[in-house]
N, CA, C and O atoms as a Tinker XYZ file with bonds, in Angstrom:
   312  protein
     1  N      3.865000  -17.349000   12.396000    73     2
     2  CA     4.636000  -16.343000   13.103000    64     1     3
     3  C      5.805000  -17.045000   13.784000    63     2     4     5
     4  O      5.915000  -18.220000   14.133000    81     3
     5  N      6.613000  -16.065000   13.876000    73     3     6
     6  CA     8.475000  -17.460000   14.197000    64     5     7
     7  C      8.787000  -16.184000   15.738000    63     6     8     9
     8  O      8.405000  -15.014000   15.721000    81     7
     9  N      9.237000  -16.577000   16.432000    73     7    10
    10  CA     9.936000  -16.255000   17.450000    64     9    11
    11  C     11.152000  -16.043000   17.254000    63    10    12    13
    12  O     11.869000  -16.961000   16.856000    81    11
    13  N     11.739000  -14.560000   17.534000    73    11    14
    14  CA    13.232000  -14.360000   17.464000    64    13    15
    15  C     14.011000  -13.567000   18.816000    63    14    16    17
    16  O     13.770000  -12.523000   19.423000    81    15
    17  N     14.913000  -14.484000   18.924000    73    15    18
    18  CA    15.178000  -13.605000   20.700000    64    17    19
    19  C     16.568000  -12.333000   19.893000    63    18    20    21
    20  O     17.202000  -12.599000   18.872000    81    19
    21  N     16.673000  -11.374000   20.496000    73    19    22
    22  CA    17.903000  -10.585000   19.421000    64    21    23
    23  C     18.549000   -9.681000   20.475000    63    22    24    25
    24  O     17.986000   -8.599000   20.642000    81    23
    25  N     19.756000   -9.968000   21.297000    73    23    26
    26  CA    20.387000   -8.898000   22.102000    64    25    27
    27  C     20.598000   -8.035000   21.442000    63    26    28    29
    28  O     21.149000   -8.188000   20.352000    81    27
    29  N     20.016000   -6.224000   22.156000    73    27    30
    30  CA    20.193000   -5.142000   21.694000    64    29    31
    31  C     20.852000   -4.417000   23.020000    63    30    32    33
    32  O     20.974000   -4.879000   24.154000    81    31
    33  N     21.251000   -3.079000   22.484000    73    31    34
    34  CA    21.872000   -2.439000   23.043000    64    33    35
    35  C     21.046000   -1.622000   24.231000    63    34    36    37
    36  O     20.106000   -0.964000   23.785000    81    35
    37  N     21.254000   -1.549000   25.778000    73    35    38
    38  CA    20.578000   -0.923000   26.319000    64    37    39
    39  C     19.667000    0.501000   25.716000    63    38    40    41
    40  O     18.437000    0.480000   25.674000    81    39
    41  N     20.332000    1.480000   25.355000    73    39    42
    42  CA    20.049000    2.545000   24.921000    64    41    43
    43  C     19.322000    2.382000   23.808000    63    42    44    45
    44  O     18.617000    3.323000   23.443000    81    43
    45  N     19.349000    1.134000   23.036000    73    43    46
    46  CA    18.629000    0.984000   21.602000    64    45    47
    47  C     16.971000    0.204000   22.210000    63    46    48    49
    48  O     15.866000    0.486000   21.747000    81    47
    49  N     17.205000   -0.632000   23.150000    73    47    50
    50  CA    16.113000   -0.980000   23.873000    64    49    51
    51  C     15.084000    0.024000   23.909000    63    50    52    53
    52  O     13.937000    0.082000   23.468000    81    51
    53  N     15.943000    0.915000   24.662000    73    51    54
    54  CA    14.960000    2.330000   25.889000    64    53    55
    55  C     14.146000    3.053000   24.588000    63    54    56    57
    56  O     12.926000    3.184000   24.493000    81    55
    57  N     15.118000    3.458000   23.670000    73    55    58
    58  CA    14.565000    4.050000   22.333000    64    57    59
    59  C     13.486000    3.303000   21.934000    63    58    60    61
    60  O     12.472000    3.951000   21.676000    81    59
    61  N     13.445000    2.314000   21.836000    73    59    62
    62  CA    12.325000    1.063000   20.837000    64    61    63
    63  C     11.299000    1.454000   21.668000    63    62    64    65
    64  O     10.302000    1.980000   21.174000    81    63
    65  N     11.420000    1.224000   23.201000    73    63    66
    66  CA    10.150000    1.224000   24.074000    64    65    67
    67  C      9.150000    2.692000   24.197000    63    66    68    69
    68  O      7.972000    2.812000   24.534000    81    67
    69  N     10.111000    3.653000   23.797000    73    67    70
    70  CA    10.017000    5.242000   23.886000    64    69    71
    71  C      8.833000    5.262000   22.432000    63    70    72    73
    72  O      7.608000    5.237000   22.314000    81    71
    73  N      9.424000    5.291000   21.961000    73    71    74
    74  CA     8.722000    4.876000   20.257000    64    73    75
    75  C      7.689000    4.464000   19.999000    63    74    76    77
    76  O      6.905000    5.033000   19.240000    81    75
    77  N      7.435000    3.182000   20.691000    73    75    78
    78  CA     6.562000    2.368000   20.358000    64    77    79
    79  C      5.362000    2.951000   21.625000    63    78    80    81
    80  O      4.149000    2.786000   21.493000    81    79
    81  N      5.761000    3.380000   22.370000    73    79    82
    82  CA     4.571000    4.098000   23.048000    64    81    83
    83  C      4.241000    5.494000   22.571000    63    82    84    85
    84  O      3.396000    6.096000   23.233000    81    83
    85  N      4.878000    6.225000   21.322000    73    83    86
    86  CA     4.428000    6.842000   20.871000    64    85    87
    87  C      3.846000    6.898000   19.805000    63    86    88    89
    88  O      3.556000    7.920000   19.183000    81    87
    89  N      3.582000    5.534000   19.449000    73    87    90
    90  CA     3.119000    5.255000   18.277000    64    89    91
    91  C      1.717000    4.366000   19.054000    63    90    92    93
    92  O      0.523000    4.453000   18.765000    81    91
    93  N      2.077000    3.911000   19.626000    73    91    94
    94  CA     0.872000    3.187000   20.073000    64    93    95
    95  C      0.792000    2.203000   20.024000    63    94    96    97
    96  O     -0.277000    1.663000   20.309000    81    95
    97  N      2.157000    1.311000   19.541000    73    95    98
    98  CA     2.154000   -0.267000   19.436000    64    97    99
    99  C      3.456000   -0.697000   20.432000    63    98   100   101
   100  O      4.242000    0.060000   21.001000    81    99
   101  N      3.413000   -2.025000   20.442000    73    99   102
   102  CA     4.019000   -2.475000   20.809000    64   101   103
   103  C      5.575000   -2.104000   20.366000    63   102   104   105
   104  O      5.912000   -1.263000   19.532000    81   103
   105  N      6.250000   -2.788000   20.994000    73   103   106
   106  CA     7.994000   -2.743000   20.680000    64   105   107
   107  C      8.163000   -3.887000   19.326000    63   106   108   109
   108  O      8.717000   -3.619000   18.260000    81   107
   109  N      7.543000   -5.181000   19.691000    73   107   110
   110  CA     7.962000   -6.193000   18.661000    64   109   111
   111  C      7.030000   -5.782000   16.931000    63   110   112   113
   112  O      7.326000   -6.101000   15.779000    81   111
   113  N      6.074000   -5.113000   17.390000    73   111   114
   114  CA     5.235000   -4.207000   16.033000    64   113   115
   115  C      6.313000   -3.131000   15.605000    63   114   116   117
   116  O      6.360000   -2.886000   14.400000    81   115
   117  N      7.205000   -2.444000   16.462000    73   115   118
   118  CA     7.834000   -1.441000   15.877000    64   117   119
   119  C      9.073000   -1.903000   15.590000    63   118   120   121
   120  O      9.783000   -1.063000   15.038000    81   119
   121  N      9.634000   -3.095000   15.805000    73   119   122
   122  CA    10.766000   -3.897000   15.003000    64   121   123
   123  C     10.194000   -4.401000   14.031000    63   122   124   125
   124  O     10.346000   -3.626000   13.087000    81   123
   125  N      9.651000   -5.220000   13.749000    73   123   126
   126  CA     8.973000   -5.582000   13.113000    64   125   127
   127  C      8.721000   -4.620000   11.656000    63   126   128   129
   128  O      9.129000   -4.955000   10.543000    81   127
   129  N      8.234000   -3.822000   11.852000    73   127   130
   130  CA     7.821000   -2.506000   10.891000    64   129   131
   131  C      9.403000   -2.251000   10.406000    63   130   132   133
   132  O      9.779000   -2.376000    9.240000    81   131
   133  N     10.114000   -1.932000   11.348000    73   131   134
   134  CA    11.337000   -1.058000   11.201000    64   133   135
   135  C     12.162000   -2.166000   10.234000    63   134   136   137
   136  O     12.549000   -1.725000    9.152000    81   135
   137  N     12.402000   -3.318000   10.492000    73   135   138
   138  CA    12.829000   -4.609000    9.570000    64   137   139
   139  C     12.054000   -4.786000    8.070000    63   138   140   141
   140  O     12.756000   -5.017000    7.086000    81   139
   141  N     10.780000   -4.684000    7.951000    73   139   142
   142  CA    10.419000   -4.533000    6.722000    64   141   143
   143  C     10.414000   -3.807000    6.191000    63   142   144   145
   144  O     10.020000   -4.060000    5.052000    81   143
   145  N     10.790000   -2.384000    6.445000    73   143   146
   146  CA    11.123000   -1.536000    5.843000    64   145   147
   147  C     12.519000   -1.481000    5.692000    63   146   148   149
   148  O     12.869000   -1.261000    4.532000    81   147
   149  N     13.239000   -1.586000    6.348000    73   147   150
   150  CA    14.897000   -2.012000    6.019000    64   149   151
   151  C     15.034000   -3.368000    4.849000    63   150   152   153
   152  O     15.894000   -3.627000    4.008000    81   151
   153  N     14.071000   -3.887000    5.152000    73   151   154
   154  CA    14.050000   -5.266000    3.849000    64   153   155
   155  C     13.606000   -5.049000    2.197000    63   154   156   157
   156  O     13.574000   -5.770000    1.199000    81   155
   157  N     13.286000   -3.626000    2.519000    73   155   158
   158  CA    12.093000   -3.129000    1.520000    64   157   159
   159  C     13.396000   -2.561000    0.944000    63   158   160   161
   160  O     14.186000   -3.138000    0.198000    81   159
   161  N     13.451000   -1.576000    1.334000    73   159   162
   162  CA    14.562000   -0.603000    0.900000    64   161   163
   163  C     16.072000   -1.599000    0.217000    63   162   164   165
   164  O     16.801000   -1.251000   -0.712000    81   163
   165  N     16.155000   -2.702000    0.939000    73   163   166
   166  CA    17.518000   -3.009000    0.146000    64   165   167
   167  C     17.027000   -3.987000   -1.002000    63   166   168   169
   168  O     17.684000   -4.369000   -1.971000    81   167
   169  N     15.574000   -4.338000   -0.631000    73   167   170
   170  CA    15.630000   -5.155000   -1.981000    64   169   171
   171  C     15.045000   -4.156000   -3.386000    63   170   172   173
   172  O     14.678000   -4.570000   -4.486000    81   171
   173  N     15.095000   -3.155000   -3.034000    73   171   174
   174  CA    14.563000   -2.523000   -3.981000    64   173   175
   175  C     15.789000   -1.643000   -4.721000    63   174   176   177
   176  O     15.824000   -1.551000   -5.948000    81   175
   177  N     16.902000   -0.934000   -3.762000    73   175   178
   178  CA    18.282000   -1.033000   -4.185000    64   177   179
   179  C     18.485000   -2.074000   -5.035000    63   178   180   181
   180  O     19.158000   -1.835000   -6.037000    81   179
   181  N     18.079000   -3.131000   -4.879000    73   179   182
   182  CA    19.117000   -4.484000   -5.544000    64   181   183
   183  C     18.176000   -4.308000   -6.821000    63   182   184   185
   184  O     18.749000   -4.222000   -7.907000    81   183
   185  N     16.837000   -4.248000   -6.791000    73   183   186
   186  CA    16.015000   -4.130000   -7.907000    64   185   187
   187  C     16.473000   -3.105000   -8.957000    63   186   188   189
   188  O     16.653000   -3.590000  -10.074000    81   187
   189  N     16.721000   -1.647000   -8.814000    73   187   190
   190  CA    17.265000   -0.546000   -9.504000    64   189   191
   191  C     18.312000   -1.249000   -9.736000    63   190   192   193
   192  O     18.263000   -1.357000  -10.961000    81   191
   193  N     19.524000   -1.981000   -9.283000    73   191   194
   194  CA    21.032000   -2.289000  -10.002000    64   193   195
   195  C     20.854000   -3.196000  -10.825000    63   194   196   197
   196  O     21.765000   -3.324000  -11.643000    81   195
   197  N     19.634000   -4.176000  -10.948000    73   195   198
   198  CA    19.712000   -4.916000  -11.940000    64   197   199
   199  C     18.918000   -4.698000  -13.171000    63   198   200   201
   200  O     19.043000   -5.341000  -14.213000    81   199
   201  N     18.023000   -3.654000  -12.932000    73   199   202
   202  CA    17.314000   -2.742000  -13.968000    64   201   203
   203  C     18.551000   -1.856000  -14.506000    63   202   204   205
   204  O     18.851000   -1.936000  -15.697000    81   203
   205  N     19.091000   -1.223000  -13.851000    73   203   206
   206  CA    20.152000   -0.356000  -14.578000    64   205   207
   207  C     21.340000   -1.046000  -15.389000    63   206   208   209
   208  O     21.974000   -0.684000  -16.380000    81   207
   209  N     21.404000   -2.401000  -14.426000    73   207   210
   210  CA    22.787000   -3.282000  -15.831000    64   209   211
   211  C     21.658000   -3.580000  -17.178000    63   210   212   213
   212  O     22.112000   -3.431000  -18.312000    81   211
   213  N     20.465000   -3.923000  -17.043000    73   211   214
   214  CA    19.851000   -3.826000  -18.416000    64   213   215
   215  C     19.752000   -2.891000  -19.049000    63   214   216   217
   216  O     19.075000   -2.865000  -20.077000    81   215
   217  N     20.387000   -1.921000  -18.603000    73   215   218
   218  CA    19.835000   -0.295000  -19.584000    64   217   219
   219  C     20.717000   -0.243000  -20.509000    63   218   220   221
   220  O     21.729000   -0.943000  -20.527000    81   219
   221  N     20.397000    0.616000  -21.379000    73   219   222
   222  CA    21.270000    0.912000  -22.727000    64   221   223
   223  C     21.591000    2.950000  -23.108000    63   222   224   225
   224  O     20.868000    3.904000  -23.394000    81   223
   225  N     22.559000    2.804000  -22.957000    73   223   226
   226  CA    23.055000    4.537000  -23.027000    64   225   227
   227  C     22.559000    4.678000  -24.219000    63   226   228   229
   228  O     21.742000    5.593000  -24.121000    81   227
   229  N     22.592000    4.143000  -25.724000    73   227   230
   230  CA    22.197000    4.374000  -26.708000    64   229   231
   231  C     20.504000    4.379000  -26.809000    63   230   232   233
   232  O     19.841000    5.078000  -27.575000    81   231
   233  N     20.078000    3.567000  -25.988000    73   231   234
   234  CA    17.858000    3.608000  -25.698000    64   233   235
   235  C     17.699000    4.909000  -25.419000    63   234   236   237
   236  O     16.877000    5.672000  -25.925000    81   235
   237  N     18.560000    5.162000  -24.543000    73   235   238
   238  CA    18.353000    6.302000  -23.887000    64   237   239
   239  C     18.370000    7.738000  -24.395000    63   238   240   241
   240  O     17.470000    8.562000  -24.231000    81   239
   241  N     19.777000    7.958000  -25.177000    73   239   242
   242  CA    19.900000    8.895000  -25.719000    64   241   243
   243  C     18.975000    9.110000  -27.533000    63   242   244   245
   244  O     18.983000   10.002000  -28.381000    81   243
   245  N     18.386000    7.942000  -27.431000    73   243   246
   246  CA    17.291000    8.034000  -29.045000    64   245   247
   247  C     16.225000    8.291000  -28.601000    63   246   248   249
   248  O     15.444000    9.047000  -29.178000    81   247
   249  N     15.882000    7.497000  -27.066000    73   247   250
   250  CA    14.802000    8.203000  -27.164000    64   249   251
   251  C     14.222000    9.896000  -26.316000    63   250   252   253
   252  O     13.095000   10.375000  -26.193000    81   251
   253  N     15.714000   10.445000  -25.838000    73   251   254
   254  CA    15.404000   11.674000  -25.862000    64   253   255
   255  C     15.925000   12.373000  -26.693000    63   254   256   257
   256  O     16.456000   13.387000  -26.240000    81   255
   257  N     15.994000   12.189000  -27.997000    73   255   258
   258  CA    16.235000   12.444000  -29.199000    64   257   259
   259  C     14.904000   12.824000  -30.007000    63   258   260   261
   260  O     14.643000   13.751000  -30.773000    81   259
   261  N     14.002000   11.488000  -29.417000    73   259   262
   262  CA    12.432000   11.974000  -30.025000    64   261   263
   263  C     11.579000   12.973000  -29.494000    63   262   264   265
   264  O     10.449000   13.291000  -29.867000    81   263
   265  N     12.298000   13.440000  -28.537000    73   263   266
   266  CA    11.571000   14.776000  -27.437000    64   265   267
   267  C     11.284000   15.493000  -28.264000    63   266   268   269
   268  O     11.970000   15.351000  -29.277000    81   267
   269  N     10.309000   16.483000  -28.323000    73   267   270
   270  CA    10.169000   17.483000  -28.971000    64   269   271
   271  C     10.979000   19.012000  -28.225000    63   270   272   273
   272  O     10.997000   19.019000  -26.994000    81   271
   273  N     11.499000   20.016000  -28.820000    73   271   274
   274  CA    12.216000   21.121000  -27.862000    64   273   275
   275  C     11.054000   22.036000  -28.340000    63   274   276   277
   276  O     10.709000   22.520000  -29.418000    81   275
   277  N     10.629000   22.054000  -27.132000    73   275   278
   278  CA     9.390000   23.056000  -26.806000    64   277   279
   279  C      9.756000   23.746000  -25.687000    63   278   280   281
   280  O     10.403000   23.169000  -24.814000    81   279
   281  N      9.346000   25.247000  -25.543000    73   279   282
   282  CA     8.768000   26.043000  -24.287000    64   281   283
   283  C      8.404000   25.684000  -23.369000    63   282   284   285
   284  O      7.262000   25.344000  -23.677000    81   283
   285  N      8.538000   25.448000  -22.216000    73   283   286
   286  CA     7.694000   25.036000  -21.285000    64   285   287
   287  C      6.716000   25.879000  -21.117000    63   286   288   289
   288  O      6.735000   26.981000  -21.665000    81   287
   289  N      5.317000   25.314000  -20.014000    73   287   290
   290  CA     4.142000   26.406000  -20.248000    64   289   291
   291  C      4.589000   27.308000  -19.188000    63   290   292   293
   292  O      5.606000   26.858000  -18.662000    81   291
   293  N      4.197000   28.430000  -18.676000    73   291   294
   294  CA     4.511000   30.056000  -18.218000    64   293   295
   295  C      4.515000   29.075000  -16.362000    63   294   296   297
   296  O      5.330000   29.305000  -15.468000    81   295
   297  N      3.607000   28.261000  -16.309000    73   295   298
   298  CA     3.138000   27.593000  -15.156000    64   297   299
   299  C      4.804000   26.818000  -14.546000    63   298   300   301
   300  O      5.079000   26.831000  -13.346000    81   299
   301  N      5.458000   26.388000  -15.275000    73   299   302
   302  CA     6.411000   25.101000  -15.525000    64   301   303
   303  C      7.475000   25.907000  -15.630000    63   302   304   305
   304  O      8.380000   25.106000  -15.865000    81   303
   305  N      8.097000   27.312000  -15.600000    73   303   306
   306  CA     9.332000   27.795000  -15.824000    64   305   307
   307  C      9.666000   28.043000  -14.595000    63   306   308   309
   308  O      8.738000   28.043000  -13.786000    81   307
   309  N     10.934000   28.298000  -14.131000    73   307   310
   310  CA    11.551000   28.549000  -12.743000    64   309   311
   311  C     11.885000   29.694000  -12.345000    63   310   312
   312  O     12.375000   29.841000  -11.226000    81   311
């Protein structure tokens, strides 16, 4: 576990402390949380852009080419 000191903004403070007593944890549990989920989210952005430079418009369009054009069932229409 690493120690990080991080000046925040009064009002962003008061919020964290507000929060985290409504959650039931601490403040450094609800940064904490709030950072891995901000870490989550952009590395997973970065994950989709480098899956999508591998894609192929032509994969794509053959293989919904092999779709079958069917009805949807009575359940599945809008």
């Amino acid at each position: 576990m690493s120690t990080l000191s991080v000046r925040l903004p009064e009002s962003l403070h008061k919020k964290a402390k507000e929060l985290a007593v409504l959650e039931h944890i601490s403040v450094n549990q609800l940064i904490s949380s709030a950072l891995a989920e901000k870490i989550s989210a952009l590395m997973a952005e970065e994950y989709l852009h480098q899956r999508a430079a591998r894609g192929s418009h032509k994969k794509f369009l053959d293989a919904l080419f092999r779709v079958k054009s069917i009805e949807p069932d009575e359940k599945d229409r809008l």
